[in-house]
C-alpha positions as CSV (number, residue, x, y, z in Angstrom):
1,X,4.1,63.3,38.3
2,X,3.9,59.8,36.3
3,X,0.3,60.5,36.0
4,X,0.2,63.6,34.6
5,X,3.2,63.1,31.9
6,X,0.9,60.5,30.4
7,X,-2.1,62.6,30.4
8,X,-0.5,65.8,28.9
9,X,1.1,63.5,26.3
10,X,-2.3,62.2,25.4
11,X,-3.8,65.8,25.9
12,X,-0.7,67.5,23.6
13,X,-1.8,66.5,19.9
14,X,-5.4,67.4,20.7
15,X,-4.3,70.5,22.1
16,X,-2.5,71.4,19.0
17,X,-5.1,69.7,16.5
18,X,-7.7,72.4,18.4
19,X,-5.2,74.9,17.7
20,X,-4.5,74.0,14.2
21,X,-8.6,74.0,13.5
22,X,-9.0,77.3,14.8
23,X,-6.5,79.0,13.0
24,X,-8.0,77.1,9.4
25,X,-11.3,78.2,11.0
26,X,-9.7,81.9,10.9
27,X,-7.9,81.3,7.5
28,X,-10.3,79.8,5.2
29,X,-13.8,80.7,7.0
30,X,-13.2,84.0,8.1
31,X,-14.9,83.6,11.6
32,X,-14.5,86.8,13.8
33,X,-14.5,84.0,17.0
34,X,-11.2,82.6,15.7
35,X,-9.8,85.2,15.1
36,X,-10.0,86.4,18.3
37,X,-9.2,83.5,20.2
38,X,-6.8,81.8,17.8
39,X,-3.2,83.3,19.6
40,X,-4.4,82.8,22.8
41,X,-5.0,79.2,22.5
42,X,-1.6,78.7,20.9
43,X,-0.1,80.6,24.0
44,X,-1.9,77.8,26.6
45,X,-0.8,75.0,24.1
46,X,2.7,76.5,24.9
47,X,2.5,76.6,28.0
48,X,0.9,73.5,29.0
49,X,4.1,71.8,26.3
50,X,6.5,73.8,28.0
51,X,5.5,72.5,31.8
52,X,5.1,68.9,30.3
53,X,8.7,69.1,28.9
54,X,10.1,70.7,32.0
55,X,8.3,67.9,34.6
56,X,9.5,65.1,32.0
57,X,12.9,66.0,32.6
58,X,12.8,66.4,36.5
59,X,10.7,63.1,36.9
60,X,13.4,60.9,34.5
61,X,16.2,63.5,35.5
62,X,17.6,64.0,32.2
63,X,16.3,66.4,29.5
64,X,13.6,65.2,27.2
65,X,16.0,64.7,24.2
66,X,17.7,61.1,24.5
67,X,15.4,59.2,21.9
68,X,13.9,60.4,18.4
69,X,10.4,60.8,19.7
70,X,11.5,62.8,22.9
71,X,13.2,65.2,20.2
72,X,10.2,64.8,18.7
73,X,8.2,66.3,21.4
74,X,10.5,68.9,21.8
75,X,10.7,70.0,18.2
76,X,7.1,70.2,17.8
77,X,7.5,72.9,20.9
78,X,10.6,74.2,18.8
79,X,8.5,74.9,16.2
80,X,5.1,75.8,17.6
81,X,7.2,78.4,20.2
82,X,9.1,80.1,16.6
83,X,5.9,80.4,14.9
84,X,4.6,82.6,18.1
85,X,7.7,84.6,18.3
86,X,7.6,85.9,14.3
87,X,3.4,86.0,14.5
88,X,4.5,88.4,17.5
89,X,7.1,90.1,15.5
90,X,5.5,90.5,12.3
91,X,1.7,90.8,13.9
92,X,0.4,89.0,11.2
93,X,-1.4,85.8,12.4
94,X,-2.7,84.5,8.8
95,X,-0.2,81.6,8.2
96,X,-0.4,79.8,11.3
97,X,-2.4,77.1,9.9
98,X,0.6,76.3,7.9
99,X,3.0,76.3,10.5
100,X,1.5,74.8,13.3
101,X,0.5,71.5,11.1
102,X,4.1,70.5,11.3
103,X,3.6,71.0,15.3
104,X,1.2,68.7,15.3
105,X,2.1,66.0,13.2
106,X,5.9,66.1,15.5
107,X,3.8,66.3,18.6
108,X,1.2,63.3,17.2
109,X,3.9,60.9,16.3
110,X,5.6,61.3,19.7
111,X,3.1,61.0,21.4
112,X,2.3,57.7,20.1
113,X,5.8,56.3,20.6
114,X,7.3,58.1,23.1
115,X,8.6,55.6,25.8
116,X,9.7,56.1,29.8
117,X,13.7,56.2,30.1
118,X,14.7,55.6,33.3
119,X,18.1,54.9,33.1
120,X,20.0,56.7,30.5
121,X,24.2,57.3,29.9
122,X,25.4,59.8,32.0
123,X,26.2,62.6,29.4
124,X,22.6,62.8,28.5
125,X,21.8,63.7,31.9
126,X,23.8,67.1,31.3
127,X,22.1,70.6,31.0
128,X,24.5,71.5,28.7
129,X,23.8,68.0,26.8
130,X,19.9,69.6,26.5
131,X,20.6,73.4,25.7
132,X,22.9,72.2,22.6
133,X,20.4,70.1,21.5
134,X,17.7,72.1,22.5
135,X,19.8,75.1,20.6
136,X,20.1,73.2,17.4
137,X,16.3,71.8,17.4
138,X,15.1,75.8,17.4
139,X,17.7,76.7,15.2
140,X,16.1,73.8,12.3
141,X,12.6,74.9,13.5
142,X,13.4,78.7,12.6
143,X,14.5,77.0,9.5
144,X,11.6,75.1,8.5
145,X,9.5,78.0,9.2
146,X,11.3,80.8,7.2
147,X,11.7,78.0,4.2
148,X,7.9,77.6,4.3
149,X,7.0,81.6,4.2
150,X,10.0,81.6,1.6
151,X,7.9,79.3,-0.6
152,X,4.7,80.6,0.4
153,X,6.3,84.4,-1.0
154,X,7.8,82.6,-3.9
155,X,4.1,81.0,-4.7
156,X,2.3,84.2,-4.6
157,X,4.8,85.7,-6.1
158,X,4.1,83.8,-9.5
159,X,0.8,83.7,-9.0
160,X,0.7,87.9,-8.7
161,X,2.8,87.6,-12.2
162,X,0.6,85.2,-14.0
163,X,-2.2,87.7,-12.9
164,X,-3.8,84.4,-10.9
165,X,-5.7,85.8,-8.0
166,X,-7.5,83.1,-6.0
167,X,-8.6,82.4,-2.2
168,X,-4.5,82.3,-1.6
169,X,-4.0,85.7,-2.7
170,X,-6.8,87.1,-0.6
171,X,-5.7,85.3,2.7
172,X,-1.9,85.1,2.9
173,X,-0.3,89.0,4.0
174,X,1.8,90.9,1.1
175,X,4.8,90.0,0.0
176,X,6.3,92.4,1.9
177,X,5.0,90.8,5.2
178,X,5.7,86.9,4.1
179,X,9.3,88.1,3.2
180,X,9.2,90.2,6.9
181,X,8.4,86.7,8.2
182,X,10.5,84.3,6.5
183,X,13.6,86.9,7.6
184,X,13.1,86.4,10.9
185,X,13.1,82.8,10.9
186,X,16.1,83.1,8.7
187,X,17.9,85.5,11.9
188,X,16.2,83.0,14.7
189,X,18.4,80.4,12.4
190,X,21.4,82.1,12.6
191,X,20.9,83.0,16.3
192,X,20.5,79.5,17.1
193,X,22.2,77.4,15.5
194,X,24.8,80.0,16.7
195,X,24.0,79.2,20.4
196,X,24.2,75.6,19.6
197,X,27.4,75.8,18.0
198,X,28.9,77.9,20.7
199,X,27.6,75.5,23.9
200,X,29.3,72.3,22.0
201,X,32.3,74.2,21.5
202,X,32.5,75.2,25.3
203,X,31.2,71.5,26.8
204,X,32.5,68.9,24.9
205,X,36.2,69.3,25.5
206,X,35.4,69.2,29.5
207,X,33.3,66.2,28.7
208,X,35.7,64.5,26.1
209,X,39.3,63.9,26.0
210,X,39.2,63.4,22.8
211,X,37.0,65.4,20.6
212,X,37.0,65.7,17.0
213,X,36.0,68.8,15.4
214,X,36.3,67.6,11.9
215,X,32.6,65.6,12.7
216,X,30.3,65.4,9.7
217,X,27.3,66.9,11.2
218,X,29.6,69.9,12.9
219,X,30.7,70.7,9.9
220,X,27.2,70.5,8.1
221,X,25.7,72.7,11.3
222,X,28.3,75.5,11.0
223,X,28.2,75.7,7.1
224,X,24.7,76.1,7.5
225,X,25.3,78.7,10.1
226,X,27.7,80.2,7.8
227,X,25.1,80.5,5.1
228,X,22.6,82.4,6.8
229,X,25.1,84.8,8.1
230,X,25.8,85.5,4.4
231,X,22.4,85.8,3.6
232,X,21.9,88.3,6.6
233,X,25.3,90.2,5.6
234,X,24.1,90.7,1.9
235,X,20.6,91.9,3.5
236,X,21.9,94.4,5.2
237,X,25.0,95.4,3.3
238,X,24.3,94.2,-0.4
239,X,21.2,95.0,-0.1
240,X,19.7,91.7,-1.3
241,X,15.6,91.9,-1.0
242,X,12.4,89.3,-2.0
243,X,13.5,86.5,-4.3
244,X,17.0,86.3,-3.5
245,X,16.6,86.2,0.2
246,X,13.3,83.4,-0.3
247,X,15.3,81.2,-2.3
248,X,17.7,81.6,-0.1
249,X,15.5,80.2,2.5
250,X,14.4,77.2,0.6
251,X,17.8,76.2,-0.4
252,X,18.8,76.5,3.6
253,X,16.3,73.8,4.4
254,X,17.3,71.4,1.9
255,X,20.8,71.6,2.9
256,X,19.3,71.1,6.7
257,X,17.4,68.3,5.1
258,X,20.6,66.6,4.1
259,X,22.6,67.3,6.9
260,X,19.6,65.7,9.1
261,X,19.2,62.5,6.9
262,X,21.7,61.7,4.5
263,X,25.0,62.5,6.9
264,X,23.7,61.1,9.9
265,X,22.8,58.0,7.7
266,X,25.8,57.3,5.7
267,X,28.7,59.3,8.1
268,X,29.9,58.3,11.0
269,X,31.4,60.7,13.7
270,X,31.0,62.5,17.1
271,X,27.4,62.9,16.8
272,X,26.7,58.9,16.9
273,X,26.8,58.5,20.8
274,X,23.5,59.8,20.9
């Protein structure tokens, strides 16, 4: 199996850079051949990830998430696997050109750095360990991905104001349908990062005997949480609609931004034995 976890993880970014051309091929060229092929070449990218994630953790026997470029690997699936979900949802497949870049780049770096751990602490080997992180990784994915339609909506939205119609207004969907979009991300979010939150709550104590739930990035994770089960709550009940909800959107991320860089950075807690 040694043999073909380095072959998929050379075959992975050139899977996804093939991907990522068809879908500009669709977007900017118009072709009737990518179109039609476009989805289901994501849908064997995916599949050929999600077999090369699921043999990486059987071969090294612990999921593929103990180093930066494993979670790497994994969030470039994260993200590539949401994008499919809301193109499926929404059945609008103009933006993935957008998206998937960010799939690739993850997946590109990764695979240049990604390294063989054989031996690795023995919490990392848990299931549990990978589903939380796992979880979380989605939950940010679904994140990046409603922050980008929100700013995508929030761009064409000025540019239908200024009365500036260009290439952008004739390819991206309405604003009903990049709002559509971005919402789903921001419920995949909440979902989650919900899961996530749940998972550590339920393993750690049976792992720890002392566990601290005053930890910088806990916190940061449920605020975040908190935040797009307000934004959901004044969807449906205060009947909040397109600006509010996309800025919304973009403000989540940068808080995600924050909680992913400057607290793990400059706070210490819980979080650091990994």
């Amino acid at each position: 199996m040694g043999v073909f976890i380095d072959i998929v993880n050379v075959v992975l970014p050139a899977a996804y850079a093939v991907v990522v051309w068809t879908y500009g091929k669709a977007f900017f060229g118009d072709l009737p051949w990518a179109k039609a092929v476009k989805s289901h070449m994501l849908q064997s990218a995916l599949a050929l990830h999600f077999l090369f994630l699921v043999v990486r953790t059987i071969e090294f026997n612990h999921p593929p998430v103990t180093t930066i470029f494993e979670i790497l690997t994994v969030l470039a699936f994260c993200v590539a696997l949401a994008y499919w979900i809301i193109e499926i949802r929404s059945h609008s497949t103009e933006t993935g050109y957008f998206i998937l870049n960010i799939a690739f780049f993850f997946q590109f770096v990764s695979s240049i750095f990604i390294r063989d751990l054989l031996e690795v602490p023995e919490i990392l080997q848990s299931s549990f360990f990978g589903l939380h992180v796992t979880s979380a990784l989605l939950g940010y994915s679904a994140i990046t991905i409603s922050a980008v339609y929100g700013f995508l909506y929030l761009m064409l939205y000025h540019r239908i104001k200024a009365s500036k119609f260009g290439v952008i207004y004739e390819k991206l969907p309405n604003l009903e349908t990049l709002e559509r979009m971005s919402y789903t991300g921001f419920k995949m979010a909440f979902l989650f990062l919900g899961l996530a939150i749940l998972v550590g709550f339920l393993w750690l104590p049976q792992t720890f005997l002392e566990v601290s739930y005053i930890d910088p990035k806990l916190v940061g994770t449920i605020v975040l949480w908190l935040l797009y089960g307000a934004g959901i709550l004044a969807k449906r009940v205060g009947d909040w609609r397109g600006r509010r909800v996309m800025i919304l959107s973009v403000c989540g991320f940068w808080i995600t931004i924050f909680s992913m860089s400057i607290v793990n950075i400059w706070f210490t807690g819980f979080h650091s034995f990994y």
